[in-house]
DSSP file (Angstrom, degrees, kcal/mol; ACC not computed):
  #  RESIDUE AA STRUCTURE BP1 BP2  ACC     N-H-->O    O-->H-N    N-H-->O    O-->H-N    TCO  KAPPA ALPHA  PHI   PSI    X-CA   Y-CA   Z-CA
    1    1 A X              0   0    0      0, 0.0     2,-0.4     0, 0.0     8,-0.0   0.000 360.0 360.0 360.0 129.1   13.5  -12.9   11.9
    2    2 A X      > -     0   0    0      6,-0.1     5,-1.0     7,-0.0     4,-0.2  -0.951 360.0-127.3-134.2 160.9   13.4   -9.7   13.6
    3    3 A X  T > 5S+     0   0    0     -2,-0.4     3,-1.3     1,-0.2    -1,-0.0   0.794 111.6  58.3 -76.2 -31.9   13.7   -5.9   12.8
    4    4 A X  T 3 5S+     0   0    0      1,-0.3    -1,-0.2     2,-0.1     4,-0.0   0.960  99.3  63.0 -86.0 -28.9   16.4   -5.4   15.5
    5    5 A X  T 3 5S-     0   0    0      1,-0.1    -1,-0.3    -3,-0.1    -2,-0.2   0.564 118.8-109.1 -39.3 -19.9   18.6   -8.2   13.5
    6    6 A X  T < 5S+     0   0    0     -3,-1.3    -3,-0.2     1,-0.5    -1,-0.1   0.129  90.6 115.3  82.3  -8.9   18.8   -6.0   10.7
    7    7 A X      < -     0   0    0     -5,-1.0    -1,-0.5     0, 0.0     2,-0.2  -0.221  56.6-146.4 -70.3 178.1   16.4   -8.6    8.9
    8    8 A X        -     0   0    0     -3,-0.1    -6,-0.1    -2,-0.1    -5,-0.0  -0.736   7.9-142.1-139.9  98.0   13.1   -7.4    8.1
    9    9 A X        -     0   0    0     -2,-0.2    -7,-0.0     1,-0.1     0, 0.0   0.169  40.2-105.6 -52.5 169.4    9.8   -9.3    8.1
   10   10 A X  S    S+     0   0    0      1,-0.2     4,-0.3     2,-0.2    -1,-0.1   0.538 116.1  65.3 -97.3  -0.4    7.2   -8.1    4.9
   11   11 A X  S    S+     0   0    0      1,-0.1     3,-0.3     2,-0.1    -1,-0.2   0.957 111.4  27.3 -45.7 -60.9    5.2   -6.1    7.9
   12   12 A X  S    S+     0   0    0      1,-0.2     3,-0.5     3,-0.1    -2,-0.2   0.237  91.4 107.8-111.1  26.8    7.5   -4.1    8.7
   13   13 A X  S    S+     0   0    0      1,-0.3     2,-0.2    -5,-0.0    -1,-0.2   0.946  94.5  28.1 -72.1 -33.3    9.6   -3.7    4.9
   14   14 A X  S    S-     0   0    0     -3,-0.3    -1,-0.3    -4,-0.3     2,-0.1  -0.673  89.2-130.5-142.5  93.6    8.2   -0.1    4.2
   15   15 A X        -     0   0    0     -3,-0.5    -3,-0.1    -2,-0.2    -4,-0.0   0.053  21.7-144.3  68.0  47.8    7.3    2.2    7.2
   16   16 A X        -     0   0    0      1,-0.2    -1,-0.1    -2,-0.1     3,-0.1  -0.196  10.7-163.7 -72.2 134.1    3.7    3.8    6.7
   17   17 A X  S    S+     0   0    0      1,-0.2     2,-0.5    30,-0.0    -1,-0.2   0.895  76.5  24.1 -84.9 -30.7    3.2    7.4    8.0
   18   18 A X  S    S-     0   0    0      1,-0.1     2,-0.7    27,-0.0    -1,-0.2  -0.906  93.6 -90.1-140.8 165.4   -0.4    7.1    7.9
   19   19 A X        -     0   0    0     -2,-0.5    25,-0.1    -3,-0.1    -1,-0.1   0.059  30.3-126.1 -94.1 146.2   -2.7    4.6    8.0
   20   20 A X        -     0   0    0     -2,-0.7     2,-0.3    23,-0.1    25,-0.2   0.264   8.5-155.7 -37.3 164.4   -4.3    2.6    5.2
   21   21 A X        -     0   0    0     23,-0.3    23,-1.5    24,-0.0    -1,-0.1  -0.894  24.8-128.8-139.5 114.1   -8.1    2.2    4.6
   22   22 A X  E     +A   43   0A   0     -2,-0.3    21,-0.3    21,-0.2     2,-0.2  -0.340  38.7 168.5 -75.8 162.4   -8.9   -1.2    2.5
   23   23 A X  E     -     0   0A   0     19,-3.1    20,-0.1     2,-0.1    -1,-0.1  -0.999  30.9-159.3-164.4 142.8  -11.1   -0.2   -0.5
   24   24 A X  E     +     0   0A   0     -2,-0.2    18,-0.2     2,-0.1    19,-0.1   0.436  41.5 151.7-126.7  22.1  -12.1   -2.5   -3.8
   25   25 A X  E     -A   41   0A   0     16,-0.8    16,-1.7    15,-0.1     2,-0.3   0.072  42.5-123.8 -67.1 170.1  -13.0    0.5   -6.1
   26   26 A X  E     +A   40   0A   0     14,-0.2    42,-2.1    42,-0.1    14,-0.2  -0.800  42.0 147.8-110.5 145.6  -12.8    0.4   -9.6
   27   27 A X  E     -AB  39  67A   0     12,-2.0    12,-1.0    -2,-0.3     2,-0.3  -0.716  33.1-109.6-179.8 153.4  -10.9    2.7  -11.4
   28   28 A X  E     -AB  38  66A   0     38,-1.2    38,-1.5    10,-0.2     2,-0.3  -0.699  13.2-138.5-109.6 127.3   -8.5    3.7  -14.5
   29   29 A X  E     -AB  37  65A   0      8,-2.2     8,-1.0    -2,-0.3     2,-0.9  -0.503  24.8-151.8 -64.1 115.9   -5.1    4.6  -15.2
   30   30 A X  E     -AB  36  64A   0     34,-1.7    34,-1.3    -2,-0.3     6,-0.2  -0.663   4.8-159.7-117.4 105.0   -4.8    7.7  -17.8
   31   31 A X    >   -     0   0    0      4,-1.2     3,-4.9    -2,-0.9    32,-0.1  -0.104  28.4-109.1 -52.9 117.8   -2.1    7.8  -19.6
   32   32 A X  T 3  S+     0   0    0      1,-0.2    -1,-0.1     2,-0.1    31,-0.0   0.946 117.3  53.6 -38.6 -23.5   -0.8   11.4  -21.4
   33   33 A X  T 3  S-     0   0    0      2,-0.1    -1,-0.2     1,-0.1    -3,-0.0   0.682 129.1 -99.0 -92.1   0.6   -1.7   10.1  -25.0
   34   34 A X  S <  S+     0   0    0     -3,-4.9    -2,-0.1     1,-0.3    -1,-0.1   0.411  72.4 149.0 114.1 -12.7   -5.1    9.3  -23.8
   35   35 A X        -     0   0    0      1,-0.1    -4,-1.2    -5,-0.1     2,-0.4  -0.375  35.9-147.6 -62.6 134.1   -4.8    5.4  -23.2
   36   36 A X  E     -A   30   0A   0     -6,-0.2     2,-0.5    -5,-0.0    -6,-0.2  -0.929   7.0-155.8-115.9 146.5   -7.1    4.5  -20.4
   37   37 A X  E     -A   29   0A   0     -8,-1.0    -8,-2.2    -2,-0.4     2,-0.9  -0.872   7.9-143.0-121.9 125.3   -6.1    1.8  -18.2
   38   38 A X  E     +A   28   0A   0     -2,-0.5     2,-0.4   -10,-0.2   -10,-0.2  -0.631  39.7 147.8-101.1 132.9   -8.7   -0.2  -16.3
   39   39 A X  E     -A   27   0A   0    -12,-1.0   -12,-2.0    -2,-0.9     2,-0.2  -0.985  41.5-113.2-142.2 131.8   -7.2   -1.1  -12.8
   40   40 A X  E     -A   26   0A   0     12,-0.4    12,-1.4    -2,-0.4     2,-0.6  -0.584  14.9-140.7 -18.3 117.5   -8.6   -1.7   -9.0
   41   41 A X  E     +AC  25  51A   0    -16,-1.7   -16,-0.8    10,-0.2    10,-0.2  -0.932  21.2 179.2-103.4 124.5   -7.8    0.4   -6.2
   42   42 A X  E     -     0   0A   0      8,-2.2   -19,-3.1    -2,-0.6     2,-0.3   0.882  62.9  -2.5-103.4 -41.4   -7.2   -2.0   -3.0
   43   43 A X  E     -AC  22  50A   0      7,-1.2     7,-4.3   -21,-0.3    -1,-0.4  -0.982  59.2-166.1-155.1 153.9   -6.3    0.6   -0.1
   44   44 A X  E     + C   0  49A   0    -23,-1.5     2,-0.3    -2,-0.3   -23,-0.3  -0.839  12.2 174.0-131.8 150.0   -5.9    3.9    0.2
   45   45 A X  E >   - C   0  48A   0      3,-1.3     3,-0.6    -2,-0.2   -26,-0.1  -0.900  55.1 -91.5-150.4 177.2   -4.3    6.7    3.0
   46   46 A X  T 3  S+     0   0    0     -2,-0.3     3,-0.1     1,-0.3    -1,-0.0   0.773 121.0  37.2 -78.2  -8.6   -4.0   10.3    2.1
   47   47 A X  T 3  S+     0   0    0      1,-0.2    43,-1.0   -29,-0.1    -1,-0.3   0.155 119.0  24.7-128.1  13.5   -0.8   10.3    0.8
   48   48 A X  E <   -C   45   0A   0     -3,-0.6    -3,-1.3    41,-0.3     2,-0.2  -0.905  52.7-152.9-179.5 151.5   -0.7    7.1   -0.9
   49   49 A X  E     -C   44   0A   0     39,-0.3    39,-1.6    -2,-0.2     2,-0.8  -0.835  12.5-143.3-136.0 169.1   -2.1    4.3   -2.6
   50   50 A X  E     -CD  43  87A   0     -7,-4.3    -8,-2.2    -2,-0.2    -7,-1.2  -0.881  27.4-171.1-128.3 125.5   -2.1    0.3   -3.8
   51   51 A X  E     -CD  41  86A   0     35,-3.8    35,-5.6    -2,-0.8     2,-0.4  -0.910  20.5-135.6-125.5 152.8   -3.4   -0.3   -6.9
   52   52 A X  E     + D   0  85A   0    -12,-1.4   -12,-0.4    -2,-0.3     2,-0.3  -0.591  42.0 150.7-118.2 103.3   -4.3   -4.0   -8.9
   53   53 A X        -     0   0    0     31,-3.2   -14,-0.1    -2,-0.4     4,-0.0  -0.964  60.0 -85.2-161.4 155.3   -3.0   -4.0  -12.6
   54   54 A X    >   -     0   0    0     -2,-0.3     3,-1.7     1,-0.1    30,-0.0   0.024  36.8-138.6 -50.4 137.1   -1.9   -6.4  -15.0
   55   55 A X  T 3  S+     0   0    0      1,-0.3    -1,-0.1    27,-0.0    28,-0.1   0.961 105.2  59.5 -74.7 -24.8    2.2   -6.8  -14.1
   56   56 A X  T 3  S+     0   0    0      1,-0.1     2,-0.5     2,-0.0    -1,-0.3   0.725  83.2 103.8 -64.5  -8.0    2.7   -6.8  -18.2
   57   57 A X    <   -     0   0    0     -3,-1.7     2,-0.1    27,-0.1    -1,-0.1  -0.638  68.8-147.7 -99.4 141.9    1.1   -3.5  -18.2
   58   58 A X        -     0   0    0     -2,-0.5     2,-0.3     1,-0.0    -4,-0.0  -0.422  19.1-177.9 -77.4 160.3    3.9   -0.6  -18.6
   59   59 A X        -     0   0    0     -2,-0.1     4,-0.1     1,-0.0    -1,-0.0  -0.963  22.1-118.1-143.9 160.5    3.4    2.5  -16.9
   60   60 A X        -     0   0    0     -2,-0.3    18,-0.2     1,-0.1     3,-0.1  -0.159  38.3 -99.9 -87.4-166.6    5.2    5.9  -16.7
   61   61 A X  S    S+     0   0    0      1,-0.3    17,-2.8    16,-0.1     2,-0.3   0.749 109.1  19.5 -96.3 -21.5    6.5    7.3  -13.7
   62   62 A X  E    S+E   77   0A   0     15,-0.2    -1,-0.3    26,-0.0     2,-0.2  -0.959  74.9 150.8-138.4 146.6    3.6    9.8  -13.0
   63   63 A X  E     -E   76   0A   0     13,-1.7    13,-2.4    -2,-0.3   -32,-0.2  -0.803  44.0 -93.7 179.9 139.9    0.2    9.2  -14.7
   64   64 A X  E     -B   30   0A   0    -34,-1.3   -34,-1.7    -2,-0.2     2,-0.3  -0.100  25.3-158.2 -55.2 162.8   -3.7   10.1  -13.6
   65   65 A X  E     -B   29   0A   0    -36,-0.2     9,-5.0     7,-0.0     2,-0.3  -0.899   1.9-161.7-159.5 138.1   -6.1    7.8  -11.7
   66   66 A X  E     -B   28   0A   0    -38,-1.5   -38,-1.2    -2,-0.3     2,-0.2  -0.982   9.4-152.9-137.8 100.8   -9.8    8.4  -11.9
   67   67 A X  E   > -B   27   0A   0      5,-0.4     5,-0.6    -2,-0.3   -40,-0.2  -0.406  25.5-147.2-100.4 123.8  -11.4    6.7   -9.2
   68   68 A X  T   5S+     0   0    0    -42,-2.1     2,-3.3    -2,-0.2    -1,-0.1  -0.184  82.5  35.6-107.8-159.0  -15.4    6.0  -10.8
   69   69 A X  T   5S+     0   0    0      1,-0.2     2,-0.4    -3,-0.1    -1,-0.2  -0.100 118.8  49.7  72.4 -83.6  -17.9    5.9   -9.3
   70   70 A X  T   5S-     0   0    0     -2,-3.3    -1,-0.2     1,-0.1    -2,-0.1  -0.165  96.7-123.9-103.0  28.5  -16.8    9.1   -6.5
   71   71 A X  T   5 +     0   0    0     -2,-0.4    25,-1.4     1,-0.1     2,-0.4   0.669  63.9 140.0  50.3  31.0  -15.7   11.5   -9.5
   72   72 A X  E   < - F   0  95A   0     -5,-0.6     2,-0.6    23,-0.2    -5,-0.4  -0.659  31.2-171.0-113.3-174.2  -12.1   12.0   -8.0
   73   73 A X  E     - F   0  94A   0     21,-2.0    21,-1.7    -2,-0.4     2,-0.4  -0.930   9.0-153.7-162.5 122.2   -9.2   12.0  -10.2
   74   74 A X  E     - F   0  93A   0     -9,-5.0     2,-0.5    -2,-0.6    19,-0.2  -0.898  23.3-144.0-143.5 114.6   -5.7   12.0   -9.2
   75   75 A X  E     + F   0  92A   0     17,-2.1    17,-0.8    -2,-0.4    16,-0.8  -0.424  44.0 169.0 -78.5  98.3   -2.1   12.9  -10.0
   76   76 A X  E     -EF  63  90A   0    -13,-2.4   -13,-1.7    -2,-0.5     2,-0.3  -0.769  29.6-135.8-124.8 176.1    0.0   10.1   -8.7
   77   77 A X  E     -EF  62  89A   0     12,-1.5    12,-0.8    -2,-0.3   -15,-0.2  -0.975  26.5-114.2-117.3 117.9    3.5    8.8   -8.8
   78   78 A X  E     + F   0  88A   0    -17,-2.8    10,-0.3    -2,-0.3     3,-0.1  -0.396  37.7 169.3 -67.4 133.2    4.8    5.2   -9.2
   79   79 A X  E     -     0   0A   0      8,-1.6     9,-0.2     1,-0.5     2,-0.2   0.380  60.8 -17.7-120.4 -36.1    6.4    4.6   -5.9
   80   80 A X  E     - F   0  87A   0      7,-0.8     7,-3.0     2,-0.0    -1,-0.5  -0.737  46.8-141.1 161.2 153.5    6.9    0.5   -6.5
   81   81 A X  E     + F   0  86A   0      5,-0.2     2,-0.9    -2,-0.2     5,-0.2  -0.908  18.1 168.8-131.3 114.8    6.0   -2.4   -8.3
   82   82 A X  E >   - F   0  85A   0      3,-1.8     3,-2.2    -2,-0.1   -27,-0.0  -0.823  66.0 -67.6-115.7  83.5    5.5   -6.1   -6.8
   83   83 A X  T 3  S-     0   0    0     -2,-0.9    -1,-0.1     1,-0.3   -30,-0.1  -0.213 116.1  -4.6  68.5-149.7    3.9   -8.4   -9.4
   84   84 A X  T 3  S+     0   0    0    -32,-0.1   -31,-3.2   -29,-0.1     2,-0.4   0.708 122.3  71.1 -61.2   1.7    0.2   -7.5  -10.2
   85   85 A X  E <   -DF  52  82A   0     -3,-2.2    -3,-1.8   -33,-0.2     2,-0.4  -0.806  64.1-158.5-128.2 134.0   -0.2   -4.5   -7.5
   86   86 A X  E     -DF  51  81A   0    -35,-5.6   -35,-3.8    -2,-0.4     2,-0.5  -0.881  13.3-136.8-112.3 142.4    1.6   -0.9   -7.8
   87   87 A X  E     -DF  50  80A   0     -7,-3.0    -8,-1.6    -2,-0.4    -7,-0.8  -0.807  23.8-152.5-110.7 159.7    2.1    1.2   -5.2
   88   88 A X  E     - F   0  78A   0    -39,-1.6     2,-0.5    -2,-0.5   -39,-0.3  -0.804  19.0-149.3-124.7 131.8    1.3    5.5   -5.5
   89   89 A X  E     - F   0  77A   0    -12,-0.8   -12,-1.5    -2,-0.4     2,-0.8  -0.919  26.3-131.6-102.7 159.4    2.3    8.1   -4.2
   90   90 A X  E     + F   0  76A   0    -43,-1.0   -14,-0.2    -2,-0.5     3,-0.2  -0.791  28.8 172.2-108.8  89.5   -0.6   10.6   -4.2
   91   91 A X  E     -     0   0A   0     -2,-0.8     2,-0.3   -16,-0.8   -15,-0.1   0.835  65.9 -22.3 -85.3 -16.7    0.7   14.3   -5.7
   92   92 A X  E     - F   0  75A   0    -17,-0.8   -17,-2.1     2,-0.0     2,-0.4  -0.769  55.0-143.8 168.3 136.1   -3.0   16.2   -5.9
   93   93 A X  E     + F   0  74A   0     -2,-0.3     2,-0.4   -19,-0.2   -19,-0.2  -0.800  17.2 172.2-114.7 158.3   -6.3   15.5   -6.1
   94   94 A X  E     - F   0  73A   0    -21,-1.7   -21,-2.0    -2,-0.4     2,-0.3  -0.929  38.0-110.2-164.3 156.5   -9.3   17.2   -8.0
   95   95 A X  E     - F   0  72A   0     -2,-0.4     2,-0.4   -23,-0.2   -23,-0.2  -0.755  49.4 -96.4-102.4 159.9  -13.0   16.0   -8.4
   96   96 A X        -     0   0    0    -25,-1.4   -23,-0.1    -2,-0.3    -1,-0.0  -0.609  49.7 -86.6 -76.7 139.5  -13.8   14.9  -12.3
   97   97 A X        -     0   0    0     -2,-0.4     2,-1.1     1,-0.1    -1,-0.1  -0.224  22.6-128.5 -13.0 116.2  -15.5   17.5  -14.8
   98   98 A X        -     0   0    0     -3,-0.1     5,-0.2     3,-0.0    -1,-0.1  -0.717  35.3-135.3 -49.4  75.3  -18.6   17.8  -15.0
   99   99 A X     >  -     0   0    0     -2,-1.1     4,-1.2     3,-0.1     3,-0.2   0.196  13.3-127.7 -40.9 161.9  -19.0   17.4  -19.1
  100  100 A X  H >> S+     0   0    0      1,-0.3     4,-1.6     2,-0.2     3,-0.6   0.979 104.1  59.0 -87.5 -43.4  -21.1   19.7  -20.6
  101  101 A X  H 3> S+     0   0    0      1,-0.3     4,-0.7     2,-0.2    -1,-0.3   0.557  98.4  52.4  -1.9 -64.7  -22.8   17.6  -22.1
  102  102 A X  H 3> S+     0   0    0     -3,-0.2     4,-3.5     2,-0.2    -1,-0.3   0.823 107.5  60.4 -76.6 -49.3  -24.0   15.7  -19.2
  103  103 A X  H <X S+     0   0    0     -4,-1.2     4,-1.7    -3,-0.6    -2,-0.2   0.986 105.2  48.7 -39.6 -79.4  -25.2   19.5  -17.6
  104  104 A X  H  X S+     0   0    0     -4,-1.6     4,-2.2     2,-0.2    -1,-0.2   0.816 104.6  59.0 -55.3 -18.3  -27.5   20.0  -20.5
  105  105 A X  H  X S+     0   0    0     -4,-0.7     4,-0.9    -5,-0.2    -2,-0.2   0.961 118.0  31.5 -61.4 -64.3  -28.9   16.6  -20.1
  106  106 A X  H >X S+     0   0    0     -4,-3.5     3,-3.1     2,-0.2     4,-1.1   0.955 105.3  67.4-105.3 -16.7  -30.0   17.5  -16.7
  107  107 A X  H >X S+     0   0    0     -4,-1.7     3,-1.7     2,-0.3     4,-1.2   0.833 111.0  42.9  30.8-100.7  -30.6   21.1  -17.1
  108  108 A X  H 3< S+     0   0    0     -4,-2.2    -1,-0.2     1,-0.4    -2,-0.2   0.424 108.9  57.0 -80.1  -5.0  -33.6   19.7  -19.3
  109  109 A X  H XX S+     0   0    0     -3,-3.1     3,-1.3    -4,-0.9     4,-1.1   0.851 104.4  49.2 -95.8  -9.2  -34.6   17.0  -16.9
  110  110 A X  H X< S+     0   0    0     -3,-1.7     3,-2.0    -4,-1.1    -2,-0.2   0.989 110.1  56.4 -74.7 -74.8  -35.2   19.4  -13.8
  111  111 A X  T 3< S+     0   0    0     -4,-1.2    -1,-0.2     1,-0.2    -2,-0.1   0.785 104.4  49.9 -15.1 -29.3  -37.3   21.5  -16.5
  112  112 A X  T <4 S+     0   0    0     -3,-1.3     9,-1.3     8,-0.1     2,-0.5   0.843  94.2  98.9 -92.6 -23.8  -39.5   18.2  -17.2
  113  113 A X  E <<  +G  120   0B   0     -3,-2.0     2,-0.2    -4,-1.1     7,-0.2  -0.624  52.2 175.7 -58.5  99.4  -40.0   17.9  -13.2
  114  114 A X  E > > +G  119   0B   0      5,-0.5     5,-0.6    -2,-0.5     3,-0.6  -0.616  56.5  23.5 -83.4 168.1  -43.2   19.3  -12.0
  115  115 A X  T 3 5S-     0   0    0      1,-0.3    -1,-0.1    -2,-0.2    -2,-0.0   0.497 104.3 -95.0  63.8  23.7  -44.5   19.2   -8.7
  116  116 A X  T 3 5S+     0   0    0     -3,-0.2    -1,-0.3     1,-0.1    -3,-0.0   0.756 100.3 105.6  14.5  63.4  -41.2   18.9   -6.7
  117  117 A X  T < 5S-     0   0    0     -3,-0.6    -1,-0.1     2,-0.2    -2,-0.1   0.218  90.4-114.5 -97.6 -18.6  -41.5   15.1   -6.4
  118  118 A X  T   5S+     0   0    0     -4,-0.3     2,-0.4     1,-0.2    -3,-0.1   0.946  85.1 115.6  72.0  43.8  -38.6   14.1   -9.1
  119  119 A X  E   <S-G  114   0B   0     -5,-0.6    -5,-0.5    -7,-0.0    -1,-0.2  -0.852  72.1-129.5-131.8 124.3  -41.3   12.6  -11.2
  120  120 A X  E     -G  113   0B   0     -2,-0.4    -7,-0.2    -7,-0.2     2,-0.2  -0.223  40.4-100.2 -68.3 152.6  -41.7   14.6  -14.7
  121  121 A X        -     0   0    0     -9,-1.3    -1,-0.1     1,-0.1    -6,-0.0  -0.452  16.8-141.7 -76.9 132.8  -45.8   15.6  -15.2
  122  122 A X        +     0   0    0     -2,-0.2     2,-0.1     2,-0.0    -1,-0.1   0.559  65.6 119.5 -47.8 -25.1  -48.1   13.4  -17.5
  123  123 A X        -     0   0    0      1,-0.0     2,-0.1     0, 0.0    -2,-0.1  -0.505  43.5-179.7 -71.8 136.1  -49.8   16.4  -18.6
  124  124 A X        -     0   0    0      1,-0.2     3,-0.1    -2,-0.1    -1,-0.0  -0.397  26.6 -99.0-116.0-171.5  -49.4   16.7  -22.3
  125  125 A X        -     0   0    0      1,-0.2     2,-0.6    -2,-0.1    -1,-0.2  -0.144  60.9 -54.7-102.0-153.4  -50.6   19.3  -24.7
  126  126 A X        -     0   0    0     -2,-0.0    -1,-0.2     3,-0.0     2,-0.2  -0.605  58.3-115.0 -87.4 143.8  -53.3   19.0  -26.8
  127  127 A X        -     0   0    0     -2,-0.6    -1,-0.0     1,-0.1     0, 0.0  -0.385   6.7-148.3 -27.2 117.7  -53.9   16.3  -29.1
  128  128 A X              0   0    0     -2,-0.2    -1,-0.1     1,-0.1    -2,-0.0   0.913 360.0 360.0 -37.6 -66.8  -54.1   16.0  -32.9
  129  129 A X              0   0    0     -3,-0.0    -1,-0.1     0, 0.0    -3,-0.0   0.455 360.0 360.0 -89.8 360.0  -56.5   13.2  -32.6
């Protein structure tokens, strides 16, 4: 089988403009109503991606992907689906929130840090006993 035949080998079935980077990150599908969907991403390029999810699970045509680990979060578009693995198109990318939450948490541990070492001080105050 060859490409000049008009057949096409599974090499050469869809055309990549740029090239792919294998990756095994972990990472979740988010779904408008909130559903989060926990999925693999197997390679990546800038403009597209292949990602590892159950083939019974449905998906919409555009949905987030929040990459864990590396805080990035991304508005893609289903491009194809072949069994478990979906392929993305990549429409914008954005780093995750910082929660606020998480801010006041360390906020108060930089406060506990004396001595610039990153180890909070032993000294306590005085004693009741």
């Amino acid at each position: 089988m060859t490409v000049e035949s008009g057949e096409s080998t599974p090499e050469s079935a869809v055309p990549r403009r740029e090239e792919r980077s294998p990756t095994n990150w972990i990472a979740t599908i988010r779904l408008r109503d909130g559903t989060e969907i926990p999925c693999t991403v197997k390679d990546v390029s800038k403009s597209g991606a292949k990602i590892g999810v159950a083939a019974s699970q449905v998906l919409p045509p555009v949905f987030m992907l929040r990459i864990i680990g590396r805080d990035f979060l991304c508005l893609v578009r289903l491009a194809w689906r072949r069994g478990d693995y979906v392929g993305v198109r990549i429409e914008r990318v954005g780093k995750v929130p910082v929660s606020a939450a998480k801010t006041d948490v360390d906020s108060q541990a930089r406060q506990d840090v004396r001595g610039g070492i990153g180890v909070p001080s032993r000294k306590r105050g005085i004693s009741a006993f």
